[in-house]
Each structure stands twice: as C-alpha cells, then as structure tokens.
N, C-alpha and C positions, 0 to 999 in steps of 0.2 A: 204883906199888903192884903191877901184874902182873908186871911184871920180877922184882921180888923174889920173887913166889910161884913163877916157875915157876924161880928160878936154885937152885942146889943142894938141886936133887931128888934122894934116894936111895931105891936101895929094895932087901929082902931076902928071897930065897923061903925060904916055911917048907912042909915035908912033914912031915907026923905032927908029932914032936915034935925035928925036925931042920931048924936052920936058919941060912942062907948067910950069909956077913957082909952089911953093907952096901955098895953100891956106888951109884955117882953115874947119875942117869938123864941123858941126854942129848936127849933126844925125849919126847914126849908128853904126856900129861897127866894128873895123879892122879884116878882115878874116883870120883864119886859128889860131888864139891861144886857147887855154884851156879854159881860163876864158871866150872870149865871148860866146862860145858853154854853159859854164855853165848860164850866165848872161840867156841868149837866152831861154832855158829851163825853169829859173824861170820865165822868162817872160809867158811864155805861157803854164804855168804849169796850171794856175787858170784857163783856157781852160775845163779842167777835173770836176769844178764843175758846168757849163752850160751845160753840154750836156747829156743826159742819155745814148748814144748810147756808140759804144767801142773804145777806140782810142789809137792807137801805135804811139809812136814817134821817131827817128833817125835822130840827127840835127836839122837839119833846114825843115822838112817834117816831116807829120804828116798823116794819115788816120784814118778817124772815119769808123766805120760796125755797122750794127744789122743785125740781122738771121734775115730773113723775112718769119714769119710763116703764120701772115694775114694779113689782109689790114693796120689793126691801126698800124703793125708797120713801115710801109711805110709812115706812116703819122709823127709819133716819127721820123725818119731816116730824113723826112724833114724839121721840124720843128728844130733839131738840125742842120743840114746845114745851116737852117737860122738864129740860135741863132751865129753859127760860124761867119758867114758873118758877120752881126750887131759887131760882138768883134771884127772882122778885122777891119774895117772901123773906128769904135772909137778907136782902138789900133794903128793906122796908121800903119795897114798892110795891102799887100794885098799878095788875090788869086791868084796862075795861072790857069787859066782855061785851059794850055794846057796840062800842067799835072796831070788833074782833069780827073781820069775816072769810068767809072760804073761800 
C-alpha cells in the first residue's frame, strides 16, 4: 500500500494563472496527509538511537537538549550535533541553520 502511494508522483507549479505541465516526482513526499507525517517519523525515529542527548519531535522538527552541569556535557551536546549532522547528510537531509538556535 505505501509503495503504491508514493510511486508515480507528479507534480505542476502554477504562478498566477500560469502553469507547468506535469512532471514525475522522484523524491519526497506530498504535504499535508497523515501517512507522510507517519512515514517521516519513522524515518527519523532511528535518530534517537545515535544520540545520548534529549530530543522532542513535532513533524517535521526536531530539538535535541542536555542540562549542562560541566564541561563534559557540553562536549556530549556536541558530539551528538555532530553525530546528527553526519545522519543528515547520509540521510539526504538537510539542516536549517536558520532555525537552529542556542
């Protein structure tokens, strides 16, 4: 049943009252239904077992924390940033780093 939802996806941009033919999606996933939200989750559920630190998720956003009581855990907080990053990267996702704050 997923198979079939996500295999010949197309999609056509429209501006004003101008718009593209259709063409085949190859990647991703159509916004706003049930299922991708679920898909999306398990995708980045295995996220939770690289990282020690804490991490909430809603959608399509995510935050990791740790208390920062000494130094070493400032070091854990970053070594899991970086264990995230490396999983974007090979996951073909990416960061925003404008949404990314201290």
């Amino acid at each position: 049943m997923v198979k079939e939802f996500l295999l010949g996806l197309s999609q056509a941009i429209r501006v004003n009252k101008q718009q593209t033919e259709e063409f085949r999606v190859i990647s991703g996933l159509p916004q706003g239904s049930v299922l991708c939200s679920l898909l999306f989750v398990a995708y980045v559920n295995v996220i939770l077992g690289i990282i020690g630190s804490n991490m909430r998720q809603f959608a399509d956003d995510c935050i990791i924390y740790r208390k920062i009581m000494v130094n070493s855990d400032i070091d854990m907080l970053q070594r899991d940033l970086n264990s995230l990053g490396e999983w974007a990267v090979e996951n073909g996702m990416k960061v925003n780093p404008v949404k990314t704050k201290e």
